[in-house]
C-alpha positions in Angstrom: 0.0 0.0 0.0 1.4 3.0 -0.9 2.1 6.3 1.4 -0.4 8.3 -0.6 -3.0 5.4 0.0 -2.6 5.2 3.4 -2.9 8.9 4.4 -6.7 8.6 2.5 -7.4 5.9 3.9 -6.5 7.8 7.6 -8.1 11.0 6.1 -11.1 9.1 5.1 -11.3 7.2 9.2 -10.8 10.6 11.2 -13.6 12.1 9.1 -15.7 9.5 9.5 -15.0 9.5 13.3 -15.1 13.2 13.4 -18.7 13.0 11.9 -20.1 10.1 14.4 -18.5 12.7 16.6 -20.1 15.7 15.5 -24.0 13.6 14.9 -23.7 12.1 18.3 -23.1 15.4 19.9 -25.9 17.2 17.9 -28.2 14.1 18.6 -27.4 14.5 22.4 -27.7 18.2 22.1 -31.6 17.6 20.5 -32.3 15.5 23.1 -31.1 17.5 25.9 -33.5 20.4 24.5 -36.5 17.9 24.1 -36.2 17.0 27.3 -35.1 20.3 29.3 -36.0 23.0 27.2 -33.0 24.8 27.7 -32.8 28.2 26.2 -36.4 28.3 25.6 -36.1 25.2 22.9 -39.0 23.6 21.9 -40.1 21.7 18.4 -42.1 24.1 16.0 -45.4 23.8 16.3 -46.8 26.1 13.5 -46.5 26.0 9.9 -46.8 28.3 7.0 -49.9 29.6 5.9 -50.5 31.6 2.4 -52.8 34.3 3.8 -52.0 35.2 7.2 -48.3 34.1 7.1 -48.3 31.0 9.6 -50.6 28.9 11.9 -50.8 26.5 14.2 -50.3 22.6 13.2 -53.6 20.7 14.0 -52.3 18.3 16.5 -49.4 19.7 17.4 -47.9 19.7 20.7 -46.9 23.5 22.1 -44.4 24.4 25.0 -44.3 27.8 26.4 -42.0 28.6 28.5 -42.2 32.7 29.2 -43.7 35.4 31.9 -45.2 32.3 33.9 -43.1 30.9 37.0 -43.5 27.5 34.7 -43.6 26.2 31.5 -47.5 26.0 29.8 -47.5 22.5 27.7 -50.9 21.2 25.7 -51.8 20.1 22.5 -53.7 22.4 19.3 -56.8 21.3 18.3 -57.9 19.8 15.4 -58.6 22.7 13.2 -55.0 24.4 14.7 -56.1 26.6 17.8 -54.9 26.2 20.9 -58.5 24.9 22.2 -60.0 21.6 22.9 -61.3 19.7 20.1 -64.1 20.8 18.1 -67.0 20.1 15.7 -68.0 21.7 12.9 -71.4 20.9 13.0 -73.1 23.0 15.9 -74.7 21.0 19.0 -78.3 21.4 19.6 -79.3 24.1 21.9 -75.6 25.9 21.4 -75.2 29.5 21.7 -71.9 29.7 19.8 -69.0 32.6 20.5 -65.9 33.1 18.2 -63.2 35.3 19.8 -60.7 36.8 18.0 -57.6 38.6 19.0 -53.8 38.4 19.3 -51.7 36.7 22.3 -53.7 37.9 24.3 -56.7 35.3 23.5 -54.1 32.9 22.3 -52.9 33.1 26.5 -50.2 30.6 25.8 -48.7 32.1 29.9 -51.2 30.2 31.3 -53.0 26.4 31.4 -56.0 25.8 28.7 -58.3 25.6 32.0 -57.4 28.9 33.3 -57.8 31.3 30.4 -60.7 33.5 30.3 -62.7 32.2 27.8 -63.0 29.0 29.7 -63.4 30.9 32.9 -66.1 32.7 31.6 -67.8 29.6 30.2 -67.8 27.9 33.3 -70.0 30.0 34.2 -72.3 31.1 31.5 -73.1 27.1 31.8 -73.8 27.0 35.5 -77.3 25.9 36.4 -78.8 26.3 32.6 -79.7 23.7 30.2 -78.6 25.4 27.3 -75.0 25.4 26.9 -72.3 28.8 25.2 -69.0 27.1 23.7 -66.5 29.8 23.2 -63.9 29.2 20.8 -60.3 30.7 20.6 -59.3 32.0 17.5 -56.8 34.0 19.2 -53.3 34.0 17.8 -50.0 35.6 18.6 -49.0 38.3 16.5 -52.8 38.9 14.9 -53.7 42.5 13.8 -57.2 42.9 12.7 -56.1 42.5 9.1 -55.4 38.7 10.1 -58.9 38.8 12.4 -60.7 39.6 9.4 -59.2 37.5 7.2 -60.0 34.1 9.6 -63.3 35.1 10.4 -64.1 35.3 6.8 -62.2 32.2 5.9 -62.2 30.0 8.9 -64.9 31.0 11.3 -68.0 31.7 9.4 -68.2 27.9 8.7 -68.9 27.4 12.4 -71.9 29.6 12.3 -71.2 31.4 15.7 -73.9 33.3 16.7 -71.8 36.0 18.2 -68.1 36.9 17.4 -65.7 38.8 19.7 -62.9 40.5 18.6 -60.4 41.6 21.4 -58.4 44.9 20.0 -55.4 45.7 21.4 -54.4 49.6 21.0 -50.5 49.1 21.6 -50.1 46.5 19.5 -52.6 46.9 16.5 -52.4 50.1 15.7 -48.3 49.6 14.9 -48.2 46.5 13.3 -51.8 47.2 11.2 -49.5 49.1 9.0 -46.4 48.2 7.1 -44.4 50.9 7.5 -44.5 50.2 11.3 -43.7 46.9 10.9 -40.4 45.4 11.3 -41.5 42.5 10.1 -43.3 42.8 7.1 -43.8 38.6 6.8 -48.1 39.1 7.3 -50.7 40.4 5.4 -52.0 44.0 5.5 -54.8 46.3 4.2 -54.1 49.2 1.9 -56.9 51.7 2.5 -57.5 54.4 -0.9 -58.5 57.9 -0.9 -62.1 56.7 -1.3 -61.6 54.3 2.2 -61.9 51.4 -0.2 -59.4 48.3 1.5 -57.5 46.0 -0.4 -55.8 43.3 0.7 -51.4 43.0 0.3 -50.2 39.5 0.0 -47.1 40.4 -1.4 -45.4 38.8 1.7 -45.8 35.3 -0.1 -43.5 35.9 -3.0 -40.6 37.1 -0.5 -37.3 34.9 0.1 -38.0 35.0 3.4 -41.5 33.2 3.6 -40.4 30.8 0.2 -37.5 30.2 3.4 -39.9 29.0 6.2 -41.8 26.8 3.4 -38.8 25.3 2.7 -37.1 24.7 6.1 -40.6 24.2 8.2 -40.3 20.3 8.5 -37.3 20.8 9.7 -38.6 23.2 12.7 -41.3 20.6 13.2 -38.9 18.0 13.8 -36.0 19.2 15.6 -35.8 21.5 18.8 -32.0 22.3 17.7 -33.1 23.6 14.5 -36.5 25.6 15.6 -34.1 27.8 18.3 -31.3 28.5 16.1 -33.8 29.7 13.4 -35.9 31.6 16.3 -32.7 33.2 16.9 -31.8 34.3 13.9 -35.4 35.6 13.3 -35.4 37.7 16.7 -32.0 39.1 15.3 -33.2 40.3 12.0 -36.5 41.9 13.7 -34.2 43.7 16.3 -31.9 44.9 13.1 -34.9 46.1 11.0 -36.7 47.9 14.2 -33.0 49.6 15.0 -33.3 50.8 11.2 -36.5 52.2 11.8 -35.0 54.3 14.6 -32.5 55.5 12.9 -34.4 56.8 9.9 -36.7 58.2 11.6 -34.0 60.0 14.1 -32.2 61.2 10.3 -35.5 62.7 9.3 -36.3 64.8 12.1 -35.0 68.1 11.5 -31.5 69.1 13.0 -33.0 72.2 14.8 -35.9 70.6 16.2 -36.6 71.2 19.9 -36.3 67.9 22.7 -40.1 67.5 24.0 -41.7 65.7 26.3 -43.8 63.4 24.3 -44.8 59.6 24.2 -44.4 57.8 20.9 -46.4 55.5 19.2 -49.9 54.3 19.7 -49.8 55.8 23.0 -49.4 59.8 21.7 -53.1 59.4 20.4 -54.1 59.2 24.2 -52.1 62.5 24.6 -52.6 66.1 23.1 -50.2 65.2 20.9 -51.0 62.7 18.7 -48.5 61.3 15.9 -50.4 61.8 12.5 -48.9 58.4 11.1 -50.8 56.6 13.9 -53.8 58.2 13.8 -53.8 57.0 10.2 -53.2 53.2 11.5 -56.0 54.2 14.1 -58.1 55.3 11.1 -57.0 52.0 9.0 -58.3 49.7 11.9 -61.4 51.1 12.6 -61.4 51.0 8.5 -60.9 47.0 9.2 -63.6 46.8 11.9 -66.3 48.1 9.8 -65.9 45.6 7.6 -65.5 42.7 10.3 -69.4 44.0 11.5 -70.5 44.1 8.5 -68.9 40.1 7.6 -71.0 39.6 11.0 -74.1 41.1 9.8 -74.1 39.0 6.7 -73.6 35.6 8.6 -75.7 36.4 10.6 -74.0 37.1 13.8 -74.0 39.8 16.8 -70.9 41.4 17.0 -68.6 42.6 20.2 -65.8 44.8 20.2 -63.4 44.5 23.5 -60.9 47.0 23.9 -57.8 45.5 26.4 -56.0 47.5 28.9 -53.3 49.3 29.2 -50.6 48.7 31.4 -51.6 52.3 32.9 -54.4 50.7 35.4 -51.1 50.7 37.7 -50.7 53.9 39.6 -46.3 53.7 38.4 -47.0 52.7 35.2 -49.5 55.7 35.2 -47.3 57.7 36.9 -44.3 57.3 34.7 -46.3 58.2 31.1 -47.5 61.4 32.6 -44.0 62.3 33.9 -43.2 62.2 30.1 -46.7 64.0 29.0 -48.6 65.4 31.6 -52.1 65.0 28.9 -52.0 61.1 28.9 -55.2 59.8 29.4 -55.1 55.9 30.3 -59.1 55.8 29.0 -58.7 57.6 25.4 -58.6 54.4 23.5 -62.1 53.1 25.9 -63.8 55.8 24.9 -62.8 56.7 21.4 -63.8 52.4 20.7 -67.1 53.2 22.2 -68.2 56.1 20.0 -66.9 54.1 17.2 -69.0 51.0 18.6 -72.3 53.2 19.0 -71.8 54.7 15.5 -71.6 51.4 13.6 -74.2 49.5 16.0 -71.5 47.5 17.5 -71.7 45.7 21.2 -68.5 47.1 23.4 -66.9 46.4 26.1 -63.8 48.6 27.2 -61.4 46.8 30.1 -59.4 49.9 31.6 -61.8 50.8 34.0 -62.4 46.9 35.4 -58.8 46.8 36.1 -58.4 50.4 37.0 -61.0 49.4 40.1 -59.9 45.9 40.4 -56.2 47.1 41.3 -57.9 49.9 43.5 -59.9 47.5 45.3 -56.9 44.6 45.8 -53.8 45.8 45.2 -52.8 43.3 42.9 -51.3 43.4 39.5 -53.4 41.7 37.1 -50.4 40.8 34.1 -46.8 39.9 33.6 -46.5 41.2 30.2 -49.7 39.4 29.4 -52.2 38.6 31.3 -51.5 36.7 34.9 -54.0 34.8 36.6 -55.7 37.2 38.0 -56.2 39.1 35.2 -57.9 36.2 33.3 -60.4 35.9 36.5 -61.0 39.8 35.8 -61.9 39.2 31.9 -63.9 36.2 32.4 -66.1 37.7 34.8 -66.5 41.0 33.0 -66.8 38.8 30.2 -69.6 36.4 31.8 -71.4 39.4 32.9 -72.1 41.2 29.6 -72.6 37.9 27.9 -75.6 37.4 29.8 -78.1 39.5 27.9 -77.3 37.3 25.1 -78.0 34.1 27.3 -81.3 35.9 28.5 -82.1 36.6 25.0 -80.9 32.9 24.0 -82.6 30.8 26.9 -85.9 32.9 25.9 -86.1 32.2 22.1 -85.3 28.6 23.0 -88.1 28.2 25.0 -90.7 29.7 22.7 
């Protein structure tokens, strides 16, 4: 055997080893993350979707690991919510409610039993006959751009005979609108001169989505491989948001003076509002016309719920009128309500329960989301103005 042979045939060994190495770690590693959940890991358990960018994988088991003192595990449902199992077909004698709304809804921070919607079932079905099934269509990240587009492809063929859509100021009015939006991988509405909407799907032909389509069994099979990508993702949003900054900073004129103002969604509760958000304000109320009217045609009652801000606390309070002394933690409350009685749309605004629940206890009601007590709040604000409809309900069953 010749020298040259030999040191291929040694090259060829240590690779092999090195790879057995290398798998065996990685397999290990995967493992490990399964197991532990180190870092946050977890296996994927969404996929992408063509319209509203990605959802849940019917059957799928979730872990969530964040704001609770413990991790959340469970399994989505069969038509991809995070809800028990359900039938398309209504049950006899059924008063049927679709919410809508973003993580909130979704409520990953906390067990299946303990959300809200549950809560507030629980009791709507106490001592009656007839029975209300609230369903979560509630999913992190939604806008109302997404909220309309399920309820007119996904939840109008569970005839619901009321829908709920929980709007959340902070959140909805920035990422309604693309220009806002570091991450411009979802759907949005662009609204003409005339207020006509049309729907963008542009988002589909990027290299990014064409990326997740491609890599997504991956994601749904590996831990490893979901929290590197995760990773990577949270680094591109943080590097498009510090863009945003920094045009923004580059167009503000040189001479302009340093005021005391709050940003974003939260200068339209001041006397200073930012004209670009009242636009997004403009855009979603644009979108909710349009989701009452969807309702109308089903037919189906519709109620707008406007969440709180994280101003019910006295510091949080506090700390946003140390920057404008205008802020007024009820301006997106009552703005929602005018808008409600204007288009004939049942409302229900949150600030003041938990302005008077934290007056009365002394306890906060949310991490970042929602804690426990907060979801005992909802459902029983919830419960309580859902039992007109259950009046109304029990008495045309009975006829």
């Amino acid at each position: 055997m010749s020298t040259a042979t030999k040191k291929i045939k040694s090259f060829l060994l240590n690779s092999s080893l090195a790879l057995i190495v290398l798998l065996a770690g990685l397999l290990i590693l995967e493992l490990l993350l399964r197991r532990y959940h180190f870092w946050g890991a977890r296996v994927s358990w969404s996929e992408p979707d063509a319209e509203i960018a990605y959802r849940y994988t019917p059957g799928a088991e979730y872990w969530f690991g964040r704001e609770n003192d413990h991790p959340i595990s469970g399994r989505i449902n069969n038509f991809g919510w995070r809800d028990r199992d359900w039938t398309l077909a209504k049950a006899p004698n059924t008063f049927r409610v679709a919410v809508l709304g973003d993580s909130f809804v979704e409520a990953f921070q906390v067990e299946q039993e303990r959300t809200f919607l549950r809560l507030a079932e629980t009791a709507l079905n106490r001592e009656t006959p007839q029975r209300f099934e609230l369903m979560n269509f509630g999913r992190s990240g939604f806008t109302t751009t997404e909220e309309f587009l399920i309820l007119e492809r996904d939840v109008v063929k569970f005839s619901p005979d009321l829908v709920v859509l929980f709007f959340f100021p902070e959140n909805d009015l920035r990422d309604v609108c693309r220009e806002f939006d570091p991450n411009p991988m979802r759907p949005f509405f662009e609204m003409s001169p005339d207020g006509e909407l049309a729907p963008d799907f542009s988002f589909v032909h990027s290299k990014d989505f064409k990326a997740r389509n491609a890599i997504n069994g991956l994601k749904q099979h590996s831990a490893l491989f979901s929290l590197v990508i995760e990773r990577v993702n949270l680094l591109q949003q943080d590097l498009a948001h510090q863009k945003q900054v920094a045009a923004a900073q580059s167009a503000a004129p040189p001479s302009a003076p340093a005021a005391k103002r709050l940003g974003g969604a939260l200068s339209l509760a001041t006397a200073n509002p930012d004209s670009s958000y009242q636009k997004a304000f403009a855009l979603n109320q644009a979108i909710l016309k349009k989701i009452g009217a969807t309702c109308r045609q089903m037919p189906a009652k519709f109620l707008l719920v406007c969440i709180n801000l994280a101003a019910y606390h006295p510091e949080r309070e506090n700390e946003l009128r140390a920057i404008d002394p205008t802020f007024n933690q009820y301006f997106f409350d009552d703005a929602l309500a005018a808008f409600a009685r204007q288009n004939d749309i049942d409302f229900i605004g949150l600030q003041k329960f938990f302005v008077e629940e934290y007056q009365k206890t002394g306890r906060s009601l949310q991490w970042t989301h929602w804690n426990y007590e907060g979801h005992e709040l909802v459902a029983r604000v919830l419960a309580n103005h859902l039992q007109k409809y259950k009046a109304n309900f029990l008495s045309s069953a009975s006829l």
